[in-house]
C-alpha positions as CSV (number, residue, x, y, z in Angstrom):
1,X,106.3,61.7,122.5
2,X,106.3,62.7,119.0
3,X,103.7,62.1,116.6
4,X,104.2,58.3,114.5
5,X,104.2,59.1,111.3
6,X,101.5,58.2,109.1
7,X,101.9,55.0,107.3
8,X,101.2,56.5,103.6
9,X,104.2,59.0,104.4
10,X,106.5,55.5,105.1
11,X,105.7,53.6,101.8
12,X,105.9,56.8,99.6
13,X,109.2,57.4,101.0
14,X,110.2,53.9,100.6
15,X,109.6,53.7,97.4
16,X,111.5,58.0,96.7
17,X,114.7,55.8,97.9
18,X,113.9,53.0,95.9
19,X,113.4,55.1,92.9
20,X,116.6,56.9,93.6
21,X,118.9,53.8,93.1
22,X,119.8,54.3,89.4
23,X,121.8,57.0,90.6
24,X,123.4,55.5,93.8
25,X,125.0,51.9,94.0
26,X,124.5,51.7,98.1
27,X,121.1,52.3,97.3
28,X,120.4,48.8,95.0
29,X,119.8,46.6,97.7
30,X,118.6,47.8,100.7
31,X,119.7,46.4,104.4
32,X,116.5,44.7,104.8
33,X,114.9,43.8,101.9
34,X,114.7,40.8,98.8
35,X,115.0,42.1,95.9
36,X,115.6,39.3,94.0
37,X,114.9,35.0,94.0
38,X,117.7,34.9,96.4
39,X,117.7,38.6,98.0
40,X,120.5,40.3,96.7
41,X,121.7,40.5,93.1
42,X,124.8,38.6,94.2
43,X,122.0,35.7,94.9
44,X,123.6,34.8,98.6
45,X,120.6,33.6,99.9
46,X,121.3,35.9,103.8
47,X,119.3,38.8,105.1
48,X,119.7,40.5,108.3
49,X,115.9,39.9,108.7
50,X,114.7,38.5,112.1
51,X,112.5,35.8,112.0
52,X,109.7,34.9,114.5
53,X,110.4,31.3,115.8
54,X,106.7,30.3,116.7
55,X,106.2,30.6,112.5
56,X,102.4,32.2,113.5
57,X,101.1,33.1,110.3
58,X,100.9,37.2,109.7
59,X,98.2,37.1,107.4
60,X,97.2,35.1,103.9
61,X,96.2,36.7,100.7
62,X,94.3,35.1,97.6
63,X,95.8,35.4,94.7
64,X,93.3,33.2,93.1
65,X,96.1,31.5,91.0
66,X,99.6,29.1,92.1
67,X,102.6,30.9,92.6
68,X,105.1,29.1,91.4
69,X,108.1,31.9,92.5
70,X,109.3,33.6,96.0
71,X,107.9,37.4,95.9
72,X,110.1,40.2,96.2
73,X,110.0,42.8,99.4
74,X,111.1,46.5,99.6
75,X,110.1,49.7,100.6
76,X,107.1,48.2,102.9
77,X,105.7,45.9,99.9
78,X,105.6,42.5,98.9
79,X,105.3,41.8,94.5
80,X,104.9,38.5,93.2
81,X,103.1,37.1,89.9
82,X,101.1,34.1,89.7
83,X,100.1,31.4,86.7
84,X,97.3,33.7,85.7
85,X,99.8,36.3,85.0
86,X,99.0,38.5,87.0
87,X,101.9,40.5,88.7
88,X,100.1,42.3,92.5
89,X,101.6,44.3,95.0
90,X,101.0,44.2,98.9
91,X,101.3,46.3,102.1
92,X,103.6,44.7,104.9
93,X,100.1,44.0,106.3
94,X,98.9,41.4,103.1
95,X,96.4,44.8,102.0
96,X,96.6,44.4,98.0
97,X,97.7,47.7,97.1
98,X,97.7,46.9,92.7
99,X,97.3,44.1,90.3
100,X,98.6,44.3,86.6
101,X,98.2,42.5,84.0
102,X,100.7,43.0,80.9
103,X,98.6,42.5,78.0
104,X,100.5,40.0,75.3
105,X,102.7,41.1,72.2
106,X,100.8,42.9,69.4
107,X,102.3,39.9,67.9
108,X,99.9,37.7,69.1
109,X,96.8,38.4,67.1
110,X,94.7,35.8,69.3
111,X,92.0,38.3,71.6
112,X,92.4,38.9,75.2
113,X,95.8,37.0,75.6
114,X,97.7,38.3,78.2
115,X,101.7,37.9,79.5
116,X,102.6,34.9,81.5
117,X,105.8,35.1,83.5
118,X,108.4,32.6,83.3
119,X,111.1,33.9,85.5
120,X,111.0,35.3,89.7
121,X,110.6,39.1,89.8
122,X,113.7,41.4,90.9
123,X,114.2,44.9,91.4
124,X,116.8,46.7,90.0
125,X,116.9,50.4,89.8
126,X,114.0,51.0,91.3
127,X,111.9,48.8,88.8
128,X,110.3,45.9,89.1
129,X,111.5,43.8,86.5
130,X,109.4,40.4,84.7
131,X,110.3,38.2,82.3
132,X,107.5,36.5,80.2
133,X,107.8,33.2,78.4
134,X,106.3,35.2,75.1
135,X,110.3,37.5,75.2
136,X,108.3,40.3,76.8
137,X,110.8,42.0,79.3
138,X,108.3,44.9,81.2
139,X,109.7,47.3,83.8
140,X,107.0,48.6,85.9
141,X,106.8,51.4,88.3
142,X,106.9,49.6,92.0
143,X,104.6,52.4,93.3
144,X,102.1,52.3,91.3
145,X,102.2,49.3,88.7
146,X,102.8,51.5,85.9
147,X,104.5,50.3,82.8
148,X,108.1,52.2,82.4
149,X,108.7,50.4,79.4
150,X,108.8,46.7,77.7
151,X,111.2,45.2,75.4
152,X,111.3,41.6,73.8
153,X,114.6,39.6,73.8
154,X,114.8,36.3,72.1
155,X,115.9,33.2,74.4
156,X,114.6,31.3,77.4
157,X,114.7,32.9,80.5
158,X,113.8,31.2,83.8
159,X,116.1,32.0,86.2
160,X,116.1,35.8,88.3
161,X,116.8,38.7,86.6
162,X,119.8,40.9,87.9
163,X,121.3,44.2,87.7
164,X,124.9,45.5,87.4
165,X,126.3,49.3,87.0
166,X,128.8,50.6,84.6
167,X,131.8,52.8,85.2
168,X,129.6,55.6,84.4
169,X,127.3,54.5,86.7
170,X,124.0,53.6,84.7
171,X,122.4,50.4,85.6
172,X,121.6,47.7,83.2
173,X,119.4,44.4,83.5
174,X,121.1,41.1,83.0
175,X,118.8,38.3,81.5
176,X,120.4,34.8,81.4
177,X,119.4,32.7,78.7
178,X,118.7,29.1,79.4
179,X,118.8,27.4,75.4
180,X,122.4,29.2,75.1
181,X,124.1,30.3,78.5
182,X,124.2,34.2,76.8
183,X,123.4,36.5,79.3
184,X,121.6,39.2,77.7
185,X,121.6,43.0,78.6
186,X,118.9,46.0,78.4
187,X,119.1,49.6,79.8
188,X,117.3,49.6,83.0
189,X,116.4,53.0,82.4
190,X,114.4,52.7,78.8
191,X,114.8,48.9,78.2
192,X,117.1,49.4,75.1
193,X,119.3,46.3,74.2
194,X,122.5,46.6,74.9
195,X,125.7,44.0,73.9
196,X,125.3,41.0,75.6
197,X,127.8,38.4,77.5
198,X,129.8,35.8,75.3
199,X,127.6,32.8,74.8
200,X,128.9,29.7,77.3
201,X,126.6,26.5,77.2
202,X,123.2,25.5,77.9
203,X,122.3,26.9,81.3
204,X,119.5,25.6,84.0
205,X,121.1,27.5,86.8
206,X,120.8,30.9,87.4
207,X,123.5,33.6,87.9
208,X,125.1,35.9,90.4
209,X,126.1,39.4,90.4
210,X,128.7,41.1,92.6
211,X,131.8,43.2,93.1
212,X,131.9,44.2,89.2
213,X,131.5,40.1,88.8
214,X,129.1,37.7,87.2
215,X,129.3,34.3,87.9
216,X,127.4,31.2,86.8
217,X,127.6,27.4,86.4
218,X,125.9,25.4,83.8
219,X,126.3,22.0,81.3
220,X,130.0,22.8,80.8
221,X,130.6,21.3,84.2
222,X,132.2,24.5,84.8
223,X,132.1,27.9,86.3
224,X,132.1,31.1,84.3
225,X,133.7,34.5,85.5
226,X,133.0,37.5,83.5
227,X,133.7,41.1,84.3
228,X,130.4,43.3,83.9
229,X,131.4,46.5,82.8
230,X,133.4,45.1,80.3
231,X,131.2,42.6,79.8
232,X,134.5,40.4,79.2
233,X,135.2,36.5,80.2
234,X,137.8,36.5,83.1
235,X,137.6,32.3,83.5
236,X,136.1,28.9,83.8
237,X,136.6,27.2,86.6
238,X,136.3,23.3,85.9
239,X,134.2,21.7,88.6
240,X,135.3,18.0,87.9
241,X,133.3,15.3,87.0
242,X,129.0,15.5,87.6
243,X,129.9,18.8,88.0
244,X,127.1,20.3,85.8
245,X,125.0,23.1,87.7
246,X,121.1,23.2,88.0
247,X,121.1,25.5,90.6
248,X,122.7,28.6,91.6
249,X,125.8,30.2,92.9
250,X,126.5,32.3,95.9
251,X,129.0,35.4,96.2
252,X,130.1,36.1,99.4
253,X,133.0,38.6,99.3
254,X,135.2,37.5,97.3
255,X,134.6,33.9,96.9
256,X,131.3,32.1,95.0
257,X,130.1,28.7,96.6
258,X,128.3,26.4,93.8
259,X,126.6,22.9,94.2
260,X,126.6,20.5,91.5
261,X,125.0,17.8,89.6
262,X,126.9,14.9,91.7
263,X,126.3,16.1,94.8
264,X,129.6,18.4,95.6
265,X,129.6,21.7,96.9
266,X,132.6,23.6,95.5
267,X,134.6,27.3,96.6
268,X,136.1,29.1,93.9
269,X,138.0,32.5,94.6
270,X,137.0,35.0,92.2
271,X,140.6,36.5,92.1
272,X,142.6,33.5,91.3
273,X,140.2,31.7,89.8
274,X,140.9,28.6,92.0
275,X,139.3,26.1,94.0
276,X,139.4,27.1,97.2
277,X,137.5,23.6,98.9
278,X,135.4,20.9,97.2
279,X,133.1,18.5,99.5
280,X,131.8,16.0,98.5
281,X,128.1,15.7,100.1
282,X,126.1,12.5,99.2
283,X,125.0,10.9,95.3
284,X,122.1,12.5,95.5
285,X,122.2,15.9,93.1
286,X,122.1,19.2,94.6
287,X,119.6,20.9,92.2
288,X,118.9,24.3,94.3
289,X,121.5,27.5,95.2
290,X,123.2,27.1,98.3
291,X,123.2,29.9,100.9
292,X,126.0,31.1,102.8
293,X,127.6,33.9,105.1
294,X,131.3,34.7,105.2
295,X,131.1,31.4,108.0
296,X,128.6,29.2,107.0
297,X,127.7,27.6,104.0
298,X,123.8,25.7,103.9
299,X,123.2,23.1,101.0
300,X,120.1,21.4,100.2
301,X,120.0,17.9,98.4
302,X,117.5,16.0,96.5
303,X,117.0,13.2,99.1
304,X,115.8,15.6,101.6
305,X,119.0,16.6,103.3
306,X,120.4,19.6,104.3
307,X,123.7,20.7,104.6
308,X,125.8,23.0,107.1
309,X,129.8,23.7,105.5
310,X,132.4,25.9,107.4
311,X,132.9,29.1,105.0
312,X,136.6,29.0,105.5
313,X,137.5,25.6,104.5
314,X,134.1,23.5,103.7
315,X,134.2,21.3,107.2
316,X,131.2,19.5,107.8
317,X,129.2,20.8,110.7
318,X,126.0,19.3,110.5
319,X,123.1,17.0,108.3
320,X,119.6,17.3,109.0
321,X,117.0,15.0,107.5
322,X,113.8,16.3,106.5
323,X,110.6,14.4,104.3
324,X,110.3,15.7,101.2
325,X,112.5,17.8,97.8
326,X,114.0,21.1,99.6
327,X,114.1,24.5,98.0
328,X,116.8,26.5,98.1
329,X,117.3,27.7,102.0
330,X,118.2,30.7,103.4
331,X,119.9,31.9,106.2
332,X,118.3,34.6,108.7
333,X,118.8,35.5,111.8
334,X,120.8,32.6,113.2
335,X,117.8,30.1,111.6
336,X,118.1,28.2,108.3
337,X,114.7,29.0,106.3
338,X,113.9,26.2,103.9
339,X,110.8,25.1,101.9
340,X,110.3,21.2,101.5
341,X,107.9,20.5,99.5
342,X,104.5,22.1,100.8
343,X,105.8,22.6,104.5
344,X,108.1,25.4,106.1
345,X,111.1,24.9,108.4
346,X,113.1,26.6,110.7
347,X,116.2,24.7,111.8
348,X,119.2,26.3,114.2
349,X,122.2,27.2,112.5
350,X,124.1,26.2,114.8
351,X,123.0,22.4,115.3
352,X,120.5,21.8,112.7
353,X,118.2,21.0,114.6
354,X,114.6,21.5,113.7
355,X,112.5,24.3,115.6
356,X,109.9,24.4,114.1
357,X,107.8,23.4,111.1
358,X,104.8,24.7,109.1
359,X,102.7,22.6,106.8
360,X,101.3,25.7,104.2
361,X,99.8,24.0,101.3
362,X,100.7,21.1,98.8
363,X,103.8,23.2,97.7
364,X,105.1,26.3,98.4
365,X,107.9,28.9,97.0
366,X,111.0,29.2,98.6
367,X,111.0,32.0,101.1
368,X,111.8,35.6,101.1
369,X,112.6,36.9,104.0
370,X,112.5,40.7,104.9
371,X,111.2,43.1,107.2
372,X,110.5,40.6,110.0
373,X,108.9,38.4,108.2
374,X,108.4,35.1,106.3
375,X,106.9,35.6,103.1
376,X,106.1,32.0,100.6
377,X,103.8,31.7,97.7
378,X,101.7,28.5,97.2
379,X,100.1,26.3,94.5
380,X,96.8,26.6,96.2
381,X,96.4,30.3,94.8
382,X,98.1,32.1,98.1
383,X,101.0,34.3,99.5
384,X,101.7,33.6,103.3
385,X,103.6,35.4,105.9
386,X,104.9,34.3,108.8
């Protein structure tokens, strides 16, 4: 039998290809990984991860401050930031690897201030990218927590940030702006600002990147379609009435699947720029993205329901009841994943039935899901996997 090889030579070589992805598009999200809030930049909310059904806890690291946003996995680590500000990297194994802290803006003139993150990490181009609630936008080198560069863009920015190619092929970071539904851009490879999107609306939700597409839904009660090269406005979809989006969209293909303000979840094609399907779910306000597969679409609902839709033509399939406010779930491995509250589920795709369930802490992240595992943050100060 051959040697295994060393565990060093794995991560550096993980994080080569990860490095590498400026220069190839295959390369931006890898086959197992979460690389952003919803783990792909076209925010689906799927992962060909397996999942352990037991949900035995892996191991639990300290962070010594809440975590307020699901960490990111790839190349063999786990990032994620916590209230203190502090953004930390971790083996596969829960080892801490680096901790950084971004000092504040020369700006600030007050001593020993440092950045404070806003938004979920992402990766795009083989940086990890943060967005601070001071403007600061810092790339940092994923190996090492090195600062590639930092650039400060006016707005609010809350929601993950995402990447997109050009025709050329360079990568660029889109930022979208809650106060003005603008989706600002910066050069992912020196954080230069670039022209942005058209402004829409006032946005709480966050947006979706995919097939040369970026979609979004905000207070217009309406979906927006741009093309990202061109950076142009293809449509707005009208989502009817309550149909104001706090959450997220979707992309699957060529279709985007939203959830609304008045409880609807709604299929837009992203060719015609039609409705595909609209179901209407309960009252109750469906304030978290909705995850889906080209078959199945899961929903989650303020009153502590969640929902199963047929892809093809939104059919009901099942409701499951839980205790408690869902996060947004995600689909693995023939398993919905979905945070309520301060407790973990695991229910069967299938049936929705519940297999399993996890108290973890008072409340904890939505989940990322990579690499086998089950990975939350908590507001006790910890990161879990399962």
């Amino acid at each position: 039998m051959k040697n295994p090889t060393p565990i060093c030579v794995v991560l550096l070589t993980g994080l080569a290809l990860l490095a590498s992805q400026g220069n190839r598009a295959a390369a931006a999200e890898p086959a197992d990984a979460w690389v952003t809030a919803r783990g792909t930049h076209s925010m689906a909310g799927a992962t060909p991860s397996t999942v352990d059904d037991s949900l035995t806890r892996q191991w639990r690291y300290n962070a010594g401050a809440a975590i307020q946003h699901p960490p990111v996995i790839a190349a063999g680590r786990v990032f994620f930031h916590a209230d203190d500000g502090v953004i930390t990297a971790l083996t596969l194994k829960g080892e801490r690897l680096w901790r950084q802290r971004i000092p504040a803006r020369p700006t600030d003139a007050r001593p020993n201030r440092f950045t404070r993150f806003d938004a979920p990490l992402a990766l795009v181009a083989g940086l990890l990218i943060g967005v601070a609630r001071d403007g600061s936008v810092v790339a940092l080198v994923p190996a090492t927590g090195e600062m590639s560069w930092r650039q400060t863009v006016d707005g609010v920015f809350q929601s993950s940030p995402l990447g997109f190619q050009d025709n050329a092929g360079d990568w660029y970071v889109a930022l979208l702006d809650q106060a003005t539904g603008t989706v600002q851009v910066l050069a992912a490879t020196d954080g230069k600002r670039q022209r942005p999107f058209p402004a829409t609306n006032r946005c709480d939700a966050s947006a979706a990147i995919a097939n040369g597409i970026l979609t979004f839904g905000n207070c217009d009660a309406a979906l927006h379609v741009f093309a990202t090269p061109a950076r142009r406005k293809l449509a707005s979809v009208a989502l009817g009435d309550a149909g104001e989006v706090a959450g997220g969209t979707a992309v699957v293909g060529q279709v985007v699947y939203v959830g609304t303000r008045g409880g609807k979840v709604v299929c837009v094609d992203l060719e015609t720029h039609q409705t595909r399907w609209a179901v209407q779910l309960q009252a109750a306000e469906i304030f978290t993205a909705p995850a889906a597969t080209p078959s199945r679409v899961v929903a989650a609902t303020t009153d502590g329901r969640i929902y199963c839709l047929s892809g093809t033509d939104g059919e009901p399939l099942w409701k499951a009841e839980l205790e408690g406010i869902p996060a947004a779930p995600t689909i693995a491995d023939g398993r919905v994943v979905v945070s309520v509250d301060g407790t973990l589920y695991l229910l069967d795709l299938t049936t929705g039935r519940t297999l399993v369930s996890r108290p973890i802490a008072d409340l904890i992240t939505s989940p990322a899901v990579a690499a086998g595992r089950i990975v939350v943050g908590a507001d006790d100060g910890t990161v879990q996997a399962y």
